[in-house]
Each structure stands twice: as structure tokens, then as C-alpha cells.
FIDODO-875114 format. One record per atom (N, C-alpha, C, O): x, y, z. Coordinates in steps of 0.2 Angstrom, whole numbers, plus 5000, padded with zeros to 4 digits. Layout:
<nodes>
XYZ...
</nodes>
This chain:
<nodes>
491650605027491550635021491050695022491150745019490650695026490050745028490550815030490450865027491150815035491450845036491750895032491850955034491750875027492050915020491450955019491551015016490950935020490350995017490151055023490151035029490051115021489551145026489051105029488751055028489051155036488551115040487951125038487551075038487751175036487151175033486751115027486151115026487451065024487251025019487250975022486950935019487550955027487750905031487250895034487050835033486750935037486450915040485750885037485450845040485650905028485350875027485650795020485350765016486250795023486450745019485950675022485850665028485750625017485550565018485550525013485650545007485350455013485150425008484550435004484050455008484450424997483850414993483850374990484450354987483250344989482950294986483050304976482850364974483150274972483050314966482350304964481850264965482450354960481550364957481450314951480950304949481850284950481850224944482350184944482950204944482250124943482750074942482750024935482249984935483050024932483049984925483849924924484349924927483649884919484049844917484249854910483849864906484949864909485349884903485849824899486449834898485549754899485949694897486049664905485549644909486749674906487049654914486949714917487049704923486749784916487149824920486349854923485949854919486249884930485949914934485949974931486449984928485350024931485350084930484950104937484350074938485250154941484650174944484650254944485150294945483750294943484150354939483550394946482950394947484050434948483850494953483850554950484250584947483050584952483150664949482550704956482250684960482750764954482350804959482650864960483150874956482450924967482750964965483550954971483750904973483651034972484351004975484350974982483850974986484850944983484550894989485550864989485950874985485750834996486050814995486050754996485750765002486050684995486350604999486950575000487450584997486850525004487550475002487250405000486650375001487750374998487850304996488350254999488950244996488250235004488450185009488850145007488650115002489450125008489750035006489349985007489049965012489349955001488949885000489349845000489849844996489349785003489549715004488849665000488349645002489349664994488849604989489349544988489949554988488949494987489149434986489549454978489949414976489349504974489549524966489849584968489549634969490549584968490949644968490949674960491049644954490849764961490449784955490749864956491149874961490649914951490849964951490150014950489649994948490250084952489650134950489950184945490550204946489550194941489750224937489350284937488750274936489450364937488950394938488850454932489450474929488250484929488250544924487750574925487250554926487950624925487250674925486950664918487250654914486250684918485750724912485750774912485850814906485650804920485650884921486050904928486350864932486050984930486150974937486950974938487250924936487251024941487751034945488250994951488351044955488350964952488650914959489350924962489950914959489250924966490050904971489950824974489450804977490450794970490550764972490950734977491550734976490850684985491350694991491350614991490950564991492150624992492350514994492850544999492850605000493250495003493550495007494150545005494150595010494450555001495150584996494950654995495450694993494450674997494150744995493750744990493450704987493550834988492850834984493150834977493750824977492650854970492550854966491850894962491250874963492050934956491450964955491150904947491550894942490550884948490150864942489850914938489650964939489850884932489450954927489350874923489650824924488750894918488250844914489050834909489450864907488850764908489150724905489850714906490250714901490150724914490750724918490550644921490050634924490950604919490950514921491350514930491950544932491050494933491450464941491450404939491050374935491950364944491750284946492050284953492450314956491450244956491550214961491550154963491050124961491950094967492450054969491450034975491350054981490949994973490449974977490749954984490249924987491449974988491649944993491750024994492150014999491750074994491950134996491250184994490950184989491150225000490550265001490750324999491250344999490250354995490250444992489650474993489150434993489650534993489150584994489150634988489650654985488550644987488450714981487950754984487450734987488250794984487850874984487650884977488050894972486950884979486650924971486450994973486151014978486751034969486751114970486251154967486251214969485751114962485151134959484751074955484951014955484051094952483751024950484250984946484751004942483950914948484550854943484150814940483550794941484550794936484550694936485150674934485550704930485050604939485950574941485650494937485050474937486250454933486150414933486550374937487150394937486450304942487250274941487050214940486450194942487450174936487450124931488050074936488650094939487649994936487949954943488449924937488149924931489249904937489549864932489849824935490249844938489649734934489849714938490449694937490549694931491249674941491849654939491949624935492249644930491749564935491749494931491749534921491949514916491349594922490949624915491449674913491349704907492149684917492649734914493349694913493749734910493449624915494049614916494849644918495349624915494849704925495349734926495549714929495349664931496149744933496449694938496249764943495949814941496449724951496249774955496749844956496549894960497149834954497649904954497249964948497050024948497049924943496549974939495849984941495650034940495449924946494949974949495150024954494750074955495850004959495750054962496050134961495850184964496550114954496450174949495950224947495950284949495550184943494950204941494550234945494550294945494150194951493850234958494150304961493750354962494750294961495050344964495150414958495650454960494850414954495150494948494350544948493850524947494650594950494050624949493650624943493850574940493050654941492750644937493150664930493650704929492950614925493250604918492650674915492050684915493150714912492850764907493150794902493050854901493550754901494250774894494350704894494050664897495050684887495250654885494750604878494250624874495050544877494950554871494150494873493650484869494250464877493550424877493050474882492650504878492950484889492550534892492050574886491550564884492350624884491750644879491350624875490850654873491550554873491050514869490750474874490550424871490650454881490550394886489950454888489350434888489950504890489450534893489050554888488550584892488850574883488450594878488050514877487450514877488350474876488050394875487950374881487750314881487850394885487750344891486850394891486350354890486750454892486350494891485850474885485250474885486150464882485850444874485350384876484750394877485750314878485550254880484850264884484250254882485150294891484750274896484150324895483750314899483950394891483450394889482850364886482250374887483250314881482750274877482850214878482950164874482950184887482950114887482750064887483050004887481850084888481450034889481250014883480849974883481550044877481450014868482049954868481949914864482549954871482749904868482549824869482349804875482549784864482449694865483249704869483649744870482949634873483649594877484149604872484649644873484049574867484549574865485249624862485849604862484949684859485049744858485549774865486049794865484949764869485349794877485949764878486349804880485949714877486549654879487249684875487749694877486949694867487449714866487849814867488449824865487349854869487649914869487849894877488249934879487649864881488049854888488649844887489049864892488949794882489649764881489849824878490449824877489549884876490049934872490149984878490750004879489649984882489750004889490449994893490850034894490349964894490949894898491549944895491949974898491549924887492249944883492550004883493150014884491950034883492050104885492350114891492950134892492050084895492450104903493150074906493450094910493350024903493949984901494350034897494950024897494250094893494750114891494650174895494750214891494550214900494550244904495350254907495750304908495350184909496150164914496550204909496950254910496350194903497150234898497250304899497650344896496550324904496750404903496950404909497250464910497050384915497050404923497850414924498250434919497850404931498850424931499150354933499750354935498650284933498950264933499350214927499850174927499050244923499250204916499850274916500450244914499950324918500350354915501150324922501750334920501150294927501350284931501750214930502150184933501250204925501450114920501950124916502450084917501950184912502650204908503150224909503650234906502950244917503450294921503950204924504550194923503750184925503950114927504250064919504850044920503950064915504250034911504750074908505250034905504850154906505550184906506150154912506650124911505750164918506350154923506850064923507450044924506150024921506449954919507049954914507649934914506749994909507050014901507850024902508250004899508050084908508650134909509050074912509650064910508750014917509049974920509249914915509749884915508849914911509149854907509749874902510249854899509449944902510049934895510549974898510949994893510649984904511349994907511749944909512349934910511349904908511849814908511949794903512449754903511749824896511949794890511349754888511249754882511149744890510749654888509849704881509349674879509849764882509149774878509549854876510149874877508949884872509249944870509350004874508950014878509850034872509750104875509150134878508550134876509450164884508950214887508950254881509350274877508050294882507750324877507450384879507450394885507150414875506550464878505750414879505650364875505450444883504950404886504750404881504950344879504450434876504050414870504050344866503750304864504850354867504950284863504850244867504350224866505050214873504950154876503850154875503550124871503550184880503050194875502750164870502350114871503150204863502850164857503050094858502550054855503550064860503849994858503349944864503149894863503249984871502449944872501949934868501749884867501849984866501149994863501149954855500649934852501849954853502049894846501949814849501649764847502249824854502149744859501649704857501549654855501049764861500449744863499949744857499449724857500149764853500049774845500049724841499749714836500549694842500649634837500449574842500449524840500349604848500149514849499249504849498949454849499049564849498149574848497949554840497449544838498549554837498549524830498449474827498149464822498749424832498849364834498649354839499049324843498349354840498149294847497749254845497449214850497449224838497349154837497649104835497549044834498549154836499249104833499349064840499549094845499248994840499548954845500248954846500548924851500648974841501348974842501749014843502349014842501249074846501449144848501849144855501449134860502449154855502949144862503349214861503349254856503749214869504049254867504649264863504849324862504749224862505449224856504949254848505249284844504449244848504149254842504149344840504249374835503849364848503649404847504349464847504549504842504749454853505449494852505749484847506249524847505649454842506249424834505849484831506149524829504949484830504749534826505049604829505449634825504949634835505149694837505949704837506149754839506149684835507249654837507249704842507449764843507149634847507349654853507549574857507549524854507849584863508049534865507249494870506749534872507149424870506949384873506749434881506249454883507349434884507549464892507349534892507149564897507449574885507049634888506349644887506049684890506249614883505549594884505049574891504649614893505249514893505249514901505249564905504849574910505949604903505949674906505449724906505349764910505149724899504249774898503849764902503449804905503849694904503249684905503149674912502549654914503849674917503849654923503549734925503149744928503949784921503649864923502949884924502849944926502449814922501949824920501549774927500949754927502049764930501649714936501349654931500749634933501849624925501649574923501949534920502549554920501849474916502449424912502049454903501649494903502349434898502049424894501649374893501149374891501849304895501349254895500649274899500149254896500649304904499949304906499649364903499049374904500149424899499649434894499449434891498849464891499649374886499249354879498749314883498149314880498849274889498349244891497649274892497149254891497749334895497249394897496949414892496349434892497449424887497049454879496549414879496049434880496749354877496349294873495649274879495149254877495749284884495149264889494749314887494149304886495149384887494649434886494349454879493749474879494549454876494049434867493549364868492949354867494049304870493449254870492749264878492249224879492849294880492449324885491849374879491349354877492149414879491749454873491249404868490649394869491549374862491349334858490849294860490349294857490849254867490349244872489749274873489249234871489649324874489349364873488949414871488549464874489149384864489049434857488249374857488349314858487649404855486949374853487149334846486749294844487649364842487649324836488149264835488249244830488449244841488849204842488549144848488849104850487849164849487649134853487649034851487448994855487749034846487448954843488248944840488348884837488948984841489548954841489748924848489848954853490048844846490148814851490948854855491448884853490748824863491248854867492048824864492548854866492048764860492648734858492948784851493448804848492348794850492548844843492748914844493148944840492448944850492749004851493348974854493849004852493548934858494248934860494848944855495448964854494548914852495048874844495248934843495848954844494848984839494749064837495349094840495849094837495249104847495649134853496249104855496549124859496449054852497249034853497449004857498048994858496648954860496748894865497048824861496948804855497448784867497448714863496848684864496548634861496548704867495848634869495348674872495548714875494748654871494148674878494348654886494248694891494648614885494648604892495348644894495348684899495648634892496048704895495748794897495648834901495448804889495048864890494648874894494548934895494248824897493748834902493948824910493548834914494548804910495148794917495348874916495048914920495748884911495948954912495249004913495349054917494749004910494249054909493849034918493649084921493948994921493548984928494049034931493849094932494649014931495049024935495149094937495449104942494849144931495049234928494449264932494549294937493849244929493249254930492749204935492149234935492849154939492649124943491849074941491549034944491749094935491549024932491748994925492249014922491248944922491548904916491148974911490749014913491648924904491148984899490548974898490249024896489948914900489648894898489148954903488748994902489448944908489048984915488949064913488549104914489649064909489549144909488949174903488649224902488949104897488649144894487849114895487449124890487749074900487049064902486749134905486249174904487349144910487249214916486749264910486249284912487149264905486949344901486449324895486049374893486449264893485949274887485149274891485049234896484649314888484049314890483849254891484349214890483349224893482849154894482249164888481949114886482249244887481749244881481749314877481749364881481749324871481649364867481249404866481349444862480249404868479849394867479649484861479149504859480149514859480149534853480249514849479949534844480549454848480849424842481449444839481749414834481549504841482149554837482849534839483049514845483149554834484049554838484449474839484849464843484249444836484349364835484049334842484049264843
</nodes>
């Protein structure tokens, strides 16, 4: 990576320690300022596979990974993959935030984080503009918030960043694939005509729409959901294989990821783990918490121990 830079910055590339480190819920903040300077940030081998998320306050940057550079300007969002090393050149006085998230706290799969990691800085689209004005906002005034407070602007955190994928190339690479499924199906007969991408598209995006509607209907199948859309069963199948998925394991995924959430919510904290399953569209606790180990690598009870404080000692925020 050093290569990529003048020798002149290269030479004073190094690591730095941050000038501050805080806790925002689950997420790490650690916020570096000074004048210009360049460092790097090494690959970390942790026991908690996590992501960095970086923002300026202030301050100009080139940003360097393996893939080549990128230019930062304040409230331009990066992510980085904590198993892959980057470099910034700060070109004038800064402050940088980068905010730790851990995996388990976004629910993607690994083709979205290595999406995500791999796009240059976010600085358009329809979330980006609103994610670095807020994160700014946040991590100015963070040592006011109660646990509990934190807890919950970190999960808006999270959500934010989870909708990022929708802007990268690989979500548009998603459609380019479920069109190509689409062309192939219905040159057999068996689903509709090929179309213009918009429409294959919209009829994902109806899909995935009516099934977040339902996802506390336990007798939501595929047959249910194709008779709504009038489509057949098998092209249905056919969307979602485009998608490197089944439909069963999306509604699975929906449902783990809302009762994930719900979990997590401070004012849910006194609803039982059998009651939010019920919510979510499980037959039982004891499936939901098989399925929930299985996604996330512990039970629910584990996760929402992980995250709720030991103590509130404002008293605010439930």
C-alpha cells in the first residue's frame, strides 16, 4: 500500500495511537485528530470478526487499501473488512473517527461484507448523506448519553450501515443476476416473460415486501407468497437462487433479524425470549433459539445479556 504513495509520505507513514477512545452501545469509537500526518492501520486477528467504519469531522484524506487510493472529504463514509489493512494520508489538520462494528451487530452475509469493504468512500446516494452528518452529530455529544440511549442510537447505527449494501455494485450485480435468471426462465415457459430490468426489480422488491409484512404469519410458504404475486412457485425459486438464496432462508433471515433487533430494543428488555419469537413467526423457543445460535453463534438469551448494561446508574432511558 505504501507504494501507492509518494516517497516523501511513505516515509512517514506509521501507526497512531487515537487520542480518544469511547463506547457508543456495542460499537467502539476511536477518534484521531491532529495535524497532517499519515498512518496505517494493520490487520487485526480478533476472536470478534468486526468492521471499521471511518468519518471525518474535519480534514482532507486519501485513502490507500490494497485495490488502490481514494479521496475522503468530511462526511464521506469508508468501510473496512478488520482483516484487511489501510492507510490514510491526512493532507491537512483532521479529525477522523473510526467506529468498531461488530459482525454479529449487522447481520450480512460475507459477499456483502466483502462488498461493502471493497467501495470506495460513500458520498452520494440516498443513505450516505444522512449516515455521516449523524455519526458527527453522535460522536460529538457522546459522553451524555445513558447506556441506554447509546444502545439504542448504535442499533440506528448498525441500520444505517446495513443499508449501504443497497447502494454498492454489488446489490446492483444482484439484479443483473436475477434479470439473467428471469430471461432463462421464461424462455422455458415455466415464469414470465423476459422484461426490462426495472420490472424484474420491482417484482423482487414486491417479494421482499410482502414477505416483511408478514413475517409473524407462520403459514407464510412459498405457495403463499407466489399466488399473492401471480407467479408461479418455480419462478419464485428462480428469484431467489439469483440472489445466492432460497426463499426459505429468507424469511428465515428476515425473522432472525427483526427478533435480533426487538432483543435489543431497552424497552423490550422485560419481553420474554418465547414472546418475541411468537412475534416473529417462530413455532417455539426452542427452535428460535437453534435457529438464532446457529446465524449469530449464540442463544438469544446470550445476545441480549451481551448488550444490555449491568447498570443504568442515570436512571434514564428504561
Amino acid at each position: 500500500m505504501r507504494a501507492l504513495l509518494p516517497a516523501h509520505v511513505r516515509a512517514t507513514a506509521r501507526f497512531t495511537a487515537p487520542a480518544q477512545v469511547r463506547m457508543l452501545g456495542l460499537l467502539q469509537v476511536s477518534t484521531y485528530r491532529g495535524p497532517a500526518r499519515s498512518f496505517v492501520r494493520s490487520a487485526e486477528d480478533t476472536t470478534e470478526p468486526h468492521l471499521t467504519l471511518g468519518v471525518h469531522s474535519s480534514g482532507r484524506a486519501t485513502l490507500v487499501r490494497e485495490d488502490g487510493t481514494a479521496a475522503c472529504r468530511p462526511d464521506d463514509i469508508f468501510v473496512c473488512d478488520q482483516a484487511v489493512p489501510f492507510l490514510l494520508h491526512e493532507s491537512v489538520d483532521f479529525e477522523l473517527h473510526l467506529v468498531r462494528i461488530p459482525r454479529v451487530a449487522l447481520t450480512l452475509t460475507d459477499r456483502q461484507v466483502r462488498a461493502l469493504s471493497a467501495r470506495a468512500p460513500f458520498a452520494d446516494g440516498p443513505v450516505a448523506p444522512l449516515l455521516g452528518p449523524l455519526l458527527r452529530g453522535l460522536l460529538d455529544t457522546l459522553p451524555a448519553y445513558s447506556p441506554a440511549t447509546a444502545l439504542r442510537l448504535a442499533t440506528t447505527v448498525t441500520g444505517f450501515v446495513g443499508s449501504l449494501v443497497a447502494e454498492g455494485p454489488g446489490h446492483s450485480q444482484d439484479v443483473e443476476d436475477t434479470v439473467d435468471v428471469a430471461r432463462t426462465e421464461g424462455a422455458a415457459g415455466a415464469g414470465p416473460a423476459s422484461g426490462p430490468v426495472q420490472e424484474q426489480q420491482d417484482l423482487l422488491w414486491r417479494v421482499r415486501a410482502y414477505v416483511d409484512a408478514r413475517l409473524w404469519d407462520r403459514t407464510l410458504t412459498p405457495a403463499t407468497i407466489a399466488a399473492a404475486q401471480h407467479i408461479s412457485v418455480r419462478y419464485l425459486h428462480k428469484l431467489f437462487e439469483g440472489q445466492g438464496s432460497t426463499i426459505g432462508r429468507w424469511i428465515q433471515h428476515r425473522r432472525l433479524e427483526e427478533a435480533r433487533r426487538e432483543l435489543a430494543r431497552p424497552e423490550a428488555w422485560d419481553v420474554t425470549v418465547g414472546a418475541v419469537a411468537k412475534r416473529w413467526g417462530f413455532a417455539n423457543a426452542t427452535h428460535f433459539s437453534r435457529s438464532f445460535r446457529a446465524a449469530y453463534g449464540m442463544s438469544p438469551r446470550e445476545w441480549r445479556n451481551r448488550i444490555r448494561p449491568s447498570e443504568d446508574p442515570t436512571g434514564a432511558d428504561g
